[in-house]
Every structure is written in C-alpha cells, then in structure tokens.
C-alpha positions in Angstrom: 105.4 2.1 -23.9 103.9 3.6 -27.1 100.2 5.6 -25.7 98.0 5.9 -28.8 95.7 9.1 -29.1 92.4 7.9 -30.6 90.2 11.6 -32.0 86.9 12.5 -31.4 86.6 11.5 -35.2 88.2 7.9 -35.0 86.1 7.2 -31.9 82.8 8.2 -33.9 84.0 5.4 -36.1 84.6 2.9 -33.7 80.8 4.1 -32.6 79.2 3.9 -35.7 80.9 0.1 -36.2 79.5 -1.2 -32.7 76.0 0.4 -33.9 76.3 -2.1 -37.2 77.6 -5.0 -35.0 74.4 -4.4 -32.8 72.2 -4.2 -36.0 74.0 -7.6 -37.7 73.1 -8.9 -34.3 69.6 -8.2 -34.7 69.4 -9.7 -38.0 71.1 -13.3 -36.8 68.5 -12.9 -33.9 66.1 -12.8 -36.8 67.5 -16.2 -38.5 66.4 -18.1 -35.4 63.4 -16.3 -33.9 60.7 -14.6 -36.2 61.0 -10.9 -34.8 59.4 -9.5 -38.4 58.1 -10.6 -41.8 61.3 -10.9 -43.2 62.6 -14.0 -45.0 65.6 -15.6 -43.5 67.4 -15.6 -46.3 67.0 -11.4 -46.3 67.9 -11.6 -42.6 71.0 -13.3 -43.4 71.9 -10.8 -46.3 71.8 -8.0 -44.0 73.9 -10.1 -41.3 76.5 -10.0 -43.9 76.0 -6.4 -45.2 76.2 -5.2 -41.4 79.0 -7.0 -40.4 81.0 -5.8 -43.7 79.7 -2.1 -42.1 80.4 -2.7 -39.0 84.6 -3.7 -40.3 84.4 -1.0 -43.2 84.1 1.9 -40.7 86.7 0.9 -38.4 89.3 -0.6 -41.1 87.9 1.6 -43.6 88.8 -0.5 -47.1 89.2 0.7 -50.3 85.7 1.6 -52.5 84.2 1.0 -49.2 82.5 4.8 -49.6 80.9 3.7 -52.7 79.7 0.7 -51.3 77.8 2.7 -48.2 77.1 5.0 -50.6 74.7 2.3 -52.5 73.5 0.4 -49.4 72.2 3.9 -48.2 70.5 4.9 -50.9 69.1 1.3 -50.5 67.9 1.5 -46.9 66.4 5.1 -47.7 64.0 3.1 -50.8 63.3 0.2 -48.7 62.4 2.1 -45.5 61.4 5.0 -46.9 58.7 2.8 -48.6 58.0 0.8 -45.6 57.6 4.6 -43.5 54.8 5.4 -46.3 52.8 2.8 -46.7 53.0 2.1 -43.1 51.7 5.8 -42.8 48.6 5.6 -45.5 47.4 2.3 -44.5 47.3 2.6 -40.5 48.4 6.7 -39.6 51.2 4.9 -37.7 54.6 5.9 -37.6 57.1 3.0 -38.1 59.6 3.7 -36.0 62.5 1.8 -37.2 62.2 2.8 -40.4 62.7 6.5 -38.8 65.2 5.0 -36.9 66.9 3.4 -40.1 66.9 6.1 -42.1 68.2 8.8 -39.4 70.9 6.4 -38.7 72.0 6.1 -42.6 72.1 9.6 -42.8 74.4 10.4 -39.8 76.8 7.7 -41.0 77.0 8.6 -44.2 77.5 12.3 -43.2 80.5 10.9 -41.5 82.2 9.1 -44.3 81.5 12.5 -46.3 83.1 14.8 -43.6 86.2 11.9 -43.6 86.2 12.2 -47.3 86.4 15.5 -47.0 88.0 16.6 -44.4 92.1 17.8 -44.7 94.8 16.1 -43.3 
C-alpha cells in the first residue's frame, strides 16, 4: 500500500479550496433566498467564479494564476468600494468586505509563494 505525504503547503491548498466551496455555497444560497442586494444573476456569476477557485487551487490549471490574479484585483475594487462608501455614508465597518479583501490577499500570497517557491 502506497501512503501519500500531503505538506503543510498542499494542505493550505486544499484549505483555501474548501474556503471557495463554502463561499460558492453562499452565493447559490443567495439564488434562492435574498441574503443581500445582489442580483441573481451576479449571485450565479460568483457561484461559478468560486467553484472554478475552489478546483483551481487544488488541481491548480494552467493560467489559473493570472486568472486569480484578475478576480483579486476585482474583489479588492468592488469591496474596497463597498468598505468606503459603507464607511462615509453610515461610520460602519462592513465586515465582509474586510473579510473579502483579507481573504484575497492571503490566497493570493499563496499562489505567489507557490510561484515562487523552489522545487
């Protein structure tokens, strides 16, 4: 019997996926209960985009790093934005913007350090 060693760094990919899966299930959730002001059809964009996530950081395909690389710059406009105006209009903190944006950044620190790193 073959006994697979999985690193520290493959299982932070295997965490990062399940995080996507999670948020992909948020946004179905979203196509059949109204949990925010989104539109359905954004919530099933982002189904989509998550899921692709959730398989690229696990199976890791090719240009996948440019593709995170865009959808993060994405998520830092449209949540950045949303954190702001959020911010001058009611001196609330919009917490999953926060949330969003601190999660983009730590993933996309990982694909870097992958990039990176020497085999």
């Amino acid at each position: 019997m073959k006994v697979y060693y999985i690193t520290p760094l493959e299982k932070a990919n295997y965490l990062i996926g399940i995080v996507f899966g999670l948020t992909a299930a948020y946004h179905l959730l979203g196509l059949f209960i109204q949990i925010n002001d989104a539109s359905l059809t954004r919530h099933l964009v982002f189904v989509l985009i998550d899921v692709f996530c959730a398989y690229g950081f696990i199976n890791r395909p090719n240009l996948f790093n440019f593709f995170f690389a865009a959808f993060t710059l994405q998520q830092y406009y449209s949540h950045g934005s949303q954190l702001i105006a959020v911010w001058i209009t009611s001196y609330q903190i919009h917490w999953i913007s926060v949330l969003a944006i601190f999660w983009m950044t730590l993933a996309m620190a990982k694909l870097l350090v992958d990039y990176f790193s020497v085999d």
